[in-house]
N, C-alpha and C positions, 0 to 999 in steps of 0.2 A: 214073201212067202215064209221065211224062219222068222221072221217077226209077228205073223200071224199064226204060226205052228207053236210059237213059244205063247203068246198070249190065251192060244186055247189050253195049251198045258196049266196054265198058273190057274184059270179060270176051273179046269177042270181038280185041280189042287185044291179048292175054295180060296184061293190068295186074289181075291176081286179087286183090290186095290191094285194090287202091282198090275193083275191085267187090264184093265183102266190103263193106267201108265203104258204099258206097251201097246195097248192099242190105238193111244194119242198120238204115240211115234210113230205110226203106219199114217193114222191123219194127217200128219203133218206134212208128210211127201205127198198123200191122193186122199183130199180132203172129203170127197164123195163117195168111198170106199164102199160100195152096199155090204159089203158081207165085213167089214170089219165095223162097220156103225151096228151094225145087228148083234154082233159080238159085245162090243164096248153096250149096250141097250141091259145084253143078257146081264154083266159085269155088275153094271146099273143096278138093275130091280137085286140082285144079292147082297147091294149093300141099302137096301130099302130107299135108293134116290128113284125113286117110279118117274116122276117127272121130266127128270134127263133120261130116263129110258127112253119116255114116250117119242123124246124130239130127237134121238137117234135113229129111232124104229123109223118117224115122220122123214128122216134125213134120208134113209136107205129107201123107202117107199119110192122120194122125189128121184132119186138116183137108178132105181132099175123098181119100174111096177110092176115086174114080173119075180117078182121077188117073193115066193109066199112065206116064207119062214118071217119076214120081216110083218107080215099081217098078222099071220098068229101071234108072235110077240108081241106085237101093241096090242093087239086083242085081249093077251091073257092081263096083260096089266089094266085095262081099261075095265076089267072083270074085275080083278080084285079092287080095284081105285067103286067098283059101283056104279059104272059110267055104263049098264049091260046095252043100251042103245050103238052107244058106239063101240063096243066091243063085239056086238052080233054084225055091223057092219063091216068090221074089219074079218071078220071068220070070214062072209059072206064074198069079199074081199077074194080073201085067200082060195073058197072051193070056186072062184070064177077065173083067177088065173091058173088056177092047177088043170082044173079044164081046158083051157086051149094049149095045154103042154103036150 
């Protein structure tokens, strides 16, 4: 948890790289972390790697599909990448698990 409290601080600082870094070291202990692969996704697309975004967003997806913040984020990336097919699926995604919440 202060490992993840600190990487959203840095992330929220714009310092993407250091939060990258501190949220490899949450990895390291719980390598399927949903909500810190969706962090470390976010960290991602701020430093223009869109592509390791996507396979973090894909990593937290596999780890908890109830996950919706993890679908918007590859969504939005999948938006700006021009991929809108699979970016409308993953919206679509997200308003069908928010529904059975």
């Amino acid at each position: 948890t202060v490992l993840l409290n600190k990487g959203r601080s840095l992330l929220t600082a714009n310092k993407a790289r250091e939060a990258v870094a501190c949220f490899d070291e949450i990895l390291k202990l719980d390598p399927e972390h949903p909500e810190t692969l969706v962090r470390k996704g976010n960290a991602l697309e701020r430093l223009n790697r869109f592509e390791e975004a996507l396979q973090c967003y894909e990593r937290a997806i596999t780890s908890d599909n109830r996950m919706t913040l993890a679908y918007v984020s590859k969504g939005g990336v999948c938006n700006r990448l021009g991929r809108y097919d699979e970016a409308l699926e993953c919206y679509e995604q997200a308003l069908s698990v928010a529904e059975k919440k």
